[in-house]
Structure formats: C-alpha cells, structure tokens
N, C-alpha and C positions, 0 to 999 in steps of 0.2 A: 426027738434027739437034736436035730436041727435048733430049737428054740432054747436048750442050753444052754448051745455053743455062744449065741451070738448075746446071751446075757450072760457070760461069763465074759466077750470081748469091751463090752460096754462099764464094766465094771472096772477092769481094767484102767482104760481108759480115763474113768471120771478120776481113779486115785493120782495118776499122772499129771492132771488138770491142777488138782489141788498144788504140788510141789512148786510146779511153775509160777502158780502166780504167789507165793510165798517168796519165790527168787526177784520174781518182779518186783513185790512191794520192799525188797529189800532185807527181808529176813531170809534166816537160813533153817531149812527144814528139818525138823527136829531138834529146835531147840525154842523154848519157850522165851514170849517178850520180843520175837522178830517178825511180828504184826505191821498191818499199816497204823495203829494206832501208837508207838513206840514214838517220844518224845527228843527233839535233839536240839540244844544249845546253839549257838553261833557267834563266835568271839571276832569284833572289831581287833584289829592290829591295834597296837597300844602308839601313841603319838612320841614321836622323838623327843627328846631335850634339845630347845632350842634358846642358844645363848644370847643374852638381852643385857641394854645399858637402858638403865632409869633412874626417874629422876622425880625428887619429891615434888608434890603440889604445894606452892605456895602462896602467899599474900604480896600485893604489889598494886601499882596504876598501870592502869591500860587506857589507852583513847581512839577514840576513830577522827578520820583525817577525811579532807576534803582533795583530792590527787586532780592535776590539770599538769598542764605541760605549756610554758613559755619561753621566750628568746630574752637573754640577756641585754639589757641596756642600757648605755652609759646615761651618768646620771645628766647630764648637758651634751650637748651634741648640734653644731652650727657648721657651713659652712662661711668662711671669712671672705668679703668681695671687694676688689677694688673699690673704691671712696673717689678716686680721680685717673685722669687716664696719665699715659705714660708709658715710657719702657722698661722691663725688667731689669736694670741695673747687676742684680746680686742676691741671692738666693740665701737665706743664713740656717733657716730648719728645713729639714727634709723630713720623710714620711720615717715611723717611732719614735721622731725624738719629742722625752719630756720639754715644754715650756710652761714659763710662769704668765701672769697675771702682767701684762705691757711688752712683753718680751718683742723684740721685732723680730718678723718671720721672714720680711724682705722688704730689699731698699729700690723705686722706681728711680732713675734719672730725676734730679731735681732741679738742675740748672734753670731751666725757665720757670721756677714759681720761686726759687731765690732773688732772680731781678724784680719781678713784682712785689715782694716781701718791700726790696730797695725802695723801689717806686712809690709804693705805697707807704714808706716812711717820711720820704723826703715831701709828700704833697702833706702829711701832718706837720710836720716843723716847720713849712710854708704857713699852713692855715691856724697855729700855735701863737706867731707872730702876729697875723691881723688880728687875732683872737684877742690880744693881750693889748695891740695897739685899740682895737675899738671900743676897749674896758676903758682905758686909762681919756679916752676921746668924750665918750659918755659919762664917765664921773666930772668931765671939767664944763660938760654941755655943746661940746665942739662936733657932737654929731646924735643924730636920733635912735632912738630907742631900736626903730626898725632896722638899721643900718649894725648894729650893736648884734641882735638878735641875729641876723644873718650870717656872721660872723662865725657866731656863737655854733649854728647849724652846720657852717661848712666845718668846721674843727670836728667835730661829732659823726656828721659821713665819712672824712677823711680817716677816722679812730677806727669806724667800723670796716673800714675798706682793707687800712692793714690790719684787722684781727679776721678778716675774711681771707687774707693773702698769706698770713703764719698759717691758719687751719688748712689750707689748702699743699701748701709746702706741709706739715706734720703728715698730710695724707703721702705723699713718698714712702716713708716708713711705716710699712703693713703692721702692726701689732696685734698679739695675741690678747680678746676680750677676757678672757678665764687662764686659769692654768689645766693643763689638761695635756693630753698628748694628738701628735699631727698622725692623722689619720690617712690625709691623702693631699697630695702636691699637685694640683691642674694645669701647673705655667711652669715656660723653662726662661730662664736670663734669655735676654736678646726680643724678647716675645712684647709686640703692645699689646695693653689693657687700655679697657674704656671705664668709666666708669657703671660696677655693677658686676665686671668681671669675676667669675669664682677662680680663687686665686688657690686657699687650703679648705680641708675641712679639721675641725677642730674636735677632739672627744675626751672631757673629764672622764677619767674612768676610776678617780678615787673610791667609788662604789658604782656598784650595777644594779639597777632596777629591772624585776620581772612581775609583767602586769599580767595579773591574771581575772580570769567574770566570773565569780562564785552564783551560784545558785539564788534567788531572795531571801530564801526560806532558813536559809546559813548564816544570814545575818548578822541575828543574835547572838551567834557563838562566835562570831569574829569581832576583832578589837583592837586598835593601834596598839603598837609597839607588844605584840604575839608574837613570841616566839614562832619561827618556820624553816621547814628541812627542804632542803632540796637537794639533787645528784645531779649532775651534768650527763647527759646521754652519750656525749661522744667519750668521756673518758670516766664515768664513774664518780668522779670526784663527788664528796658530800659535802656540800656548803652550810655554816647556820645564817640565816637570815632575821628578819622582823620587818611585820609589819608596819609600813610606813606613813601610808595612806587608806583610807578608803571612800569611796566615793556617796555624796550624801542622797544620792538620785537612784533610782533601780532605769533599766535601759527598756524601755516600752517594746521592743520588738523583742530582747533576748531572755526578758524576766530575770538578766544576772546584774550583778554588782562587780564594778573595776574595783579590785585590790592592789595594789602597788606593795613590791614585798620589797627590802633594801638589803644590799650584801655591800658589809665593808671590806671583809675577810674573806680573799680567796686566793687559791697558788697558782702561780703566773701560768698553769696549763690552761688557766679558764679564762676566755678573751670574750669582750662585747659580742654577740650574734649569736653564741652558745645557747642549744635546746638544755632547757632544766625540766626536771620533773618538781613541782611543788605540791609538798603534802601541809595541809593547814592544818592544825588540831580543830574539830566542831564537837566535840561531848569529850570527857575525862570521866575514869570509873578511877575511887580508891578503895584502897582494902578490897579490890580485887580478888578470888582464888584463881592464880593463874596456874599453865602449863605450857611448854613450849610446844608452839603450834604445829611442829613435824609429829606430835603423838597423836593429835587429832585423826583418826579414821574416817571417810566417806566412803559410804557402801548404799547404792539405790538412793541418797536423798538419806540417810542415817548416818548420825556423827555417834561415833565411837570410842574407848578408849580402853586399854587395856592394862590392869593392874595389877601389879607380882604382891601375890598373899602367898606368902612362901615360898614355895619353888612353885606355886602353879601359876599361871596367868589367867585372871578372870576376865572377860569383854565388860564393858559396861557401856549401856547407853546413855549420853550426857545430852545437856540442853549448854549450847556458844552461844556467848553473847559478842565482847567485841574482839577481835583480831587484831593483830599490825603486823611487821614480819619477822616477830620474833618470837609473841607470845598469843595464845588464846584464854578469852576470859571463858570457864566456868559457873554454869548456873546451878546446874543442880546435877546429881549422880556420882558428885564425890566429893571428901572431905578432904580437911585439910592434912599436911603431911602424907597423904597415901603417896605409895610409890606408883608414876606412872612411865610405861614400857615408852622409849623417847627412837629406841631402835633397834630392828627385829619384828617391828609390830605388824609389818606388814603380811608375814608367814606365818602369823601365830593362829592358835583355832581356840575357843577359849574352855579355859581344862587343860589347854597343855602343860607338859612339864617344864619349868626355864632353869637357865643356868644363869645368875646378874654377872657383867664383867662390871671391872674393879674402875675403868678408865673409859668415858664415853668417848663414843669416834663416831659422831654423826654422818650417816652416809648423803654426798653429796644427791645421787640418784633418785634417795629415799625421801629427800625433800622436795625435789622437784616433784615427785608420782602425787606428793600430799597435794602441793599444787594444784596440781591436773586434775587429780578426785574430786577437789574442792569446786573446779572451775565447772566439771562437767555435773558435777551436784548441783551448782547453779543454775 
C-alpha cells in the first residue's frame, strides 16, 4: 500500500516538471511549435533620411606646392651716412615720407666749405695766369721746358683742389641714392655729424622680395618667372607673386636652394617685415577627376567617399592622389559626373536613405573635422 502512494506522488511530480520548463524555453503549454527549437527573426531599426548637398565629380588641374614661410623685403634697403662732418642745419624728409632718385633729405651748415670752394678758385685763376704766361714764354724760348711743365702741374693741383672743395661743399646736402621711401630718421637739427655718421635709412618698397630654401630635389620643378601664392599671416591677405631669382649653387649644410619670389602688387595692409606663407607649384596634374576636398572621408588611415545613387548613399573606397585646399584629385573608385555627398557625409552609414538639398551650404565645422581626420590619418 505504501509503495503506491509514493509512485503515484512521483508521477505527479515528473508531469509538473515537464510544464515548467516548457514556460522556461519560452513556449506555452499546450500549444504546439512553443519548443526551444521555435525560430525568431530580428529587425535592425531602419536608418533615418538624412538630408545631403552634392556635388558632381569633375575634370580639371590640380598641383602640389612646395609651402615655407618668409619675411617680406624690400627690394633695396641702405642706410644713408654722412659723407663730411658738420652740423644739422635743417631736416627736409622725415620717417614715411616718399623720395625720389637726388632728392635732398637734409642740409649740414656749409659756410666753411663755401669759403674753401672761394679759396680754391681764386688759387686756379692765380695758377691759369702763370699757366698761360709760361706757354706764351716757351713758344718765344724765353724760358725752359721744365719751368713750363711746372706751371702746367701747379694749374692741375689747383683744378683738382677745387673739384675736391665743390665735392665736399655738395656733401652738406644729404641726398637720396634710390627713390624709395624713409624708413627711419637717426639725427635731429642742431646735432654734429662726422663723417660716416648714419643719418636715414632708406627702403624701396616698389616690390617686396621673400626669400625662401626649397628642398634640392624641387629643383627641377622650379623656374624663373613661376607663377607664386602667398597670404600674409597677420592679416590674410593673398598676394600673386613670381619667381624672380633662383640661386645656381645647392647650400652644402641645408641640401636647399635660395628662391627669391617678387611681389609688385600688394594693399597698403602689407608692409616690409610681414610673415608670408609661400606655396610654390612642384608637379601639375590635367584632366584631373576632381572633387571637393571637404567630401573626402578619413576613417583608421581609409579615404572614403560617399555617393547618392538615388535617394540612397553608397561609401566607396577611393585611391587621393594630389590635394590643395580646395580640391582632391581622384585615382580610382569613381567615375566621372557621379554625384558626390559634399555635406552631411560625415553622419551618413552607407545604405542610408538621403534627401539632396537644392542649394549647398558647406559647413564651416565640417571642413575643419576633414582637416583634422586628414591630419590625424597622417
């Protein structure tokens, strides 16, 4: 009796067992297909519609530059020194003002090399005289040849004494050697000079010269009269320049080459001492496939780009060749005319849906992050 009981409690029991783990694997008891072996789907969220401006790939030139940074300077640059000594008289240019080519800058006191100019005239008109008497003594034989010739020497000292006494008087009036403008004023009226004295400095600044040391190996891709860009670092300005010079020797310590680049044309923001950025052209690509460089993607060391086939935006992996900061050249993973995603690219996943707008508005942000990817790609 006993052994009934407790195989009817066990029985019980096992059918209990069964339900539960029917509830655990997820199915419900008594209804068939709610197994653990019962299959079940799993749906990704579908990606947004995200509105993009793009912009066809084209054909064009693209070039790489050779970028250095130099100081503006004028194309002459002296300063002017007393010639004689003396006292400042009278001051006639000051610091900016233009002068020309003789112009006087200032007059020393010249009273005493005036009475010598005198002196030394009146001893020629003395020695003129026996000059002419010892000619006319020697043609008739009334005196010797030696006595004649003597004559002849002291008229000739006397000649060179007063062209030694004008030049010394023309030194009173300081002139300017060049036209150019006055840079800077050393002396005030009332003040002696000696001779040697720095009195102004003087600076052509008709054009400005920035010397910059290319590489050796850049060479060959530079060449007088090259077109060259440059911006001024304190205010932006973009100057064009050319190549003016370039030096025929490589520098044994630096392995570079002196370029001398020339600016005629610049707006009066831009003064001698100004840092410039100089970009040289060294290689030119034509027929180019370009794109503008803000659609370029950097992801891990991978340039990307992505391209609206419809409403959807596909990634593609591309091969860059050259850059500048407007445009990237195109090797291979697209053709020409594809539409490429210029902004928005950066949130896109590829598959997504887009929306194209009608008017690009390149995000100021969006170009700088390309930057940064690019840089930290590097």
């Amino acid at each position: 009796m006993p052994v009934l009981v407790l195989s009817a409690v066990f029985a019980s029991m096992g059918c209990g067992g069964s339900e539960n783990d029917a509830a655990q694997r997820g199915g419900q008891p008594g209804r068939p297909g709610g197994g653990a072996g019962e299959n079940r789907s799993v749906e990704r969220p579908a990606l947004p519609t995200m509105a993009v401006a793009v912009e066809p790939a084209a054909r064009g030139s693209i070039s790489t530059y050779y970028r250095a940074t130099a100081s503006l300077d004028p194309d002459k640059q002296a300063d002017i020194l007393a010639r004689t000594s003396g006292v400042v008289k009278r001051l006639v240019a000051e610091e900016g003002d233009r002068v020309g080519t003789g112009s006087v800058l200032l007059h020393l006191e010249d009273d005493e090399y005036r009475h010598r100019v005198t002196l030394a005239e009146v001893d020629v008109d003395q020695n003129s005289l026996r000059y002419e008497r010892a000619q006319k003594m020697v043609e008739q034989g009334l005196t010797s040849d030696e006595n004649y010739e003597a004559a002849r020497r002291d008229l000739r000292s006397a000649e060179a004494a007063l062209e030694l006494a004008q030049l010394e008087l023309s030194y009173t009036d300081v002139r300017a050697p060049f036209t150019g403008r006055v840079v800077r004023r050393m002396v005030d009226p009332g003040q002696t000079v000696s001779n040697g004295t720095p009195l102004y400095t003087l600076a052509d600044v008709s054009r400005l010269l920035a010397r910059v040391h290319v590489p050796a190996r850049e060479f060959r891709s530079i060449r007088p009269e090259q077109p060259v860009q440059l911006v001024v670092t304190s205010t932006g300005d973009r100057l064009s320049g050319r190549i003016d010079l370039v030096s025929p020797v490589v520098d044994p310590e630096s392995g570079t080459i002196k370029v001398t680049v020339e600016v005629t044309d610049y707006p009066p923001s831009t003064r001698p001492g100004d840092f410039v950025e100089v970009s040289i052209v060294t290689d030119r690509h034509d027929d180019s496939l370009l794109v503008p460089r803000v659609a370029v993607v950097t992801e891990r060391g991978q340039r990307s780009i992505y391209v609206a086939e419809g409403d959807v935006a596909r990634q593609r992996m591309v091969e860059v060749g050259f850059e500048d900061d407007q445009d990237a050249e195109i090797l291979s993973g697209l053709d020409d005319g594809e539409l490429v995603v210029v902004q928005g690219q950066r949130s896109l996943r590829d598959g997504q849906p887009i929306s194209i707008l009608d008017a690009i508005d390149l995000d100021a942000e969006e170009i700088s992050d390309s930057t940064s990817d690019e840089s930290t790609a590097g």
